[in-house]
N, C-alpha and C positions, 0 to 999 in steps of 0.2 A: 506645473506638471499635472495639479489636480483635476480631475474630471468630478462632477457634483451630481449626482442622483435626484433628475425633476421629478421623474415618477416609476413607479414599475408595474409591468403587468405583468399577470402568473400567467403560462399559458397549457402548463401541465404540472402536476401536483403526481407524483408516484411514490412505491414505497421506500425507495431511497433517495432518486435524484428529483426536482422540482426543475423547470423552467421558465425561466422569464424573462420578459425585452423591458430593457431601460432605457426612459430618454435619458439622457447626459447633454451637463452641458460642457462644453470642451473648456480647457484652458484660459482659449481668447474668447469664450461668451458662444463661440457656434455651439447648434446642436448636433447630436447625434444620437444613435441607437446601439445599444449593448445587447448583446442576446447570451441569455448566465444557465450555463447551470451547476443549482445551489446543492452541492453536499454535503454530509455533516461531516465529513473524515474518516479517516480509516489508520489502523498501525499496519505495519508488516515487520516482520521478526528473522532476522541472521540467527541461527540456532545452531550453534556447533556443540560438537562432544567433545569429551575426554582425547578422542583419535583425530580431534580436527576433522573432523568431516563434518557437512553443512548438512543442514535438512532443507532439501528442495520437493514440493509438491509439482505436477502433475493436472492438470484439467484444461477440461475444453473452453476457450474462451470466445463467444458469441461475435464480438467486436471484429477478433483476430481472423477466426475461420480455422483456426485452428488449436491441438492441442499445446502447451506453453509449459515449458518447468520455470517455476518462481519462486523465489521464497514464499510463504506463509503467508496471509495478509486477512482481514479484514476489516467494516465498515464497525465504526463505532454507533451505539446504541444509542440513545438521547440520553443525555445527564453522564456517559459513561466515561471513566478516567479514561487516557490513552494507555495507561499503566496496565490495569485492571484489564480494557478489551486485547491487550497483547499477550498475556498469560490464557485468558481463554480463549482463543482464536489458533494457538500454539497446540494446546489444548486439546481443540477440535478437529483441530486438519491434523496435525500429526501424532496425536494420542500422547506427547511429550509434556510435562510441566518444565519449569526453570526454576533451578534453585536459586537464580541471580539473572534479573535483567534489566538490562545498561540502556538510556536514552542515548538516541546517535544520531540525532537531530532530527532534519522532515523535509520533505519535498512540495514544492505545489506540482501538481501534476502537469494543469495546461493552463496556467493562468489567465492566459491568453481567452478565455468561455467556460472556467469552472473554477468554483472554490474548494475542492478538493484539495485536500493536505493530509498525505500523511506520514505519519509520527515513526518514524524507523527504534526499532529496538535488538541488542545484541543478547542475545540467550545464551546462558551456558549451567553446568551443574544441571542437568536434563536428568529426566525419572520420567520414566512412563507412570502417565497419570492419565488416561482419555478420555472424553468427553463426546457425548454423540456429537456425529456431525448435522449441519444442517440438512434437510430434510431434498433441498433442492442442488445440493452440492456433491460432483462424484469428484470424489481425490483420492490421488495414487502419492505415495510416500516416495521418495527415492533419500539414501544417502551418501553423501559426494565425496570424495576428497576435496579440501577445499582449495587446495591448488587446482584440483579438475574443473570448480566452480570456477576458475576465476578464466583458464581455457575455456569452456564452453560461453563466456565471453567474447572473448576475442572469436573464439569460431562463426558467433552469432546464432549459436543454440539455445542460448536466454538472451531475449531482447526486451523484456519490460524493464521500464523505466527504473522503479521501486527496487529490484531487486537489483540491476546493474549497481544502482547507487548503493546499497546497504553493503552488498558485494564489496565492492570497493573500499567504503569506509571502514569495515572491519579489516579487511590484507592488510590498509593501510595499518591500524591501529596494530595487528598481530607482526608489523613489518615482512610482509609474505609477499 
């Protein structure tokens, strides 16, 4: 089932994502070509209060075309725990610290052409604690009832991957 890495060529090197085509050799010895691209990861963080209500952000997403509510998420730094970049990324977009937060496992995004993974974490015991935001990022705060998080669901008003699933994993865990 294994595919073996002959060779790789980079074909763009940027500030977060790289790309590159790989030959491979297939299972039964044919060749083929892989087209990757390499990221270092990212967390994203289910942030609820005392009232059950989620912390969902707000911003425009380039890809999409348009504006997206999400949970909180960012890319990890190089060397950086996934612990560590989820407290500040929380942090940052939503001005909130966590007095406590819970791994909840991880997603690959599109395995399928990217090594993207990221590290889901459940926030709670919040304290405004804010941290500037990045310099390139506009985020709007909202907070939800997290029953309403889990309708705007089903309605198909949050459609990212990351946040569907963190969504989910915590109802489940909260039995909501």
């Amino acid at each position: 089932m294994e595919e073996t890495t002959v060779n790789t060529t980079e074909i763009y090197a940027g500030r977060i994502v790289n790309l590159v085509v790989l030959d491979v050799a297939l299972p039964d010895g044919a060749p083929a070509k892989r087209e990757l691209v390499r990221h270092p990861g990212a967390v994203a963080i289910i942030a609820v209060d005392a009232d059950l209500q989620v912390l969902l952000v707000r911003q425009f997403r380039i890809a999409a075309g348009v504006v997206l509510r999400e949970i909180p998420a960012g890319t990890l730094e190089p060397g950086e725990a996934p612990l560590i970049c989820a407290e500040r990324e929380l942090r940052e977009e939503t001005g909130y610290r966590p007095g406590k937060l819970e791994p909840m496992g991880g997603i690959y995004v599109a395995p399928g052409y990217t090594t993207e993974y990221i590290h889901l974490f459940y926030a709670t015991d919040l304290s405004e604690d804010p941290l500037a935001q990045d310099a390139d990022e506009f985020i709007e705060v909202d907070r939800v009832p997290f029953t309403e998080a889990l309708a705007m669901i089903e309605r198909g008003d949050i459609v990212d991957g990351k946040s569907i699933t963190g969504l989910l994993r915590v109802a489940r865990r909260l039995n909501l």
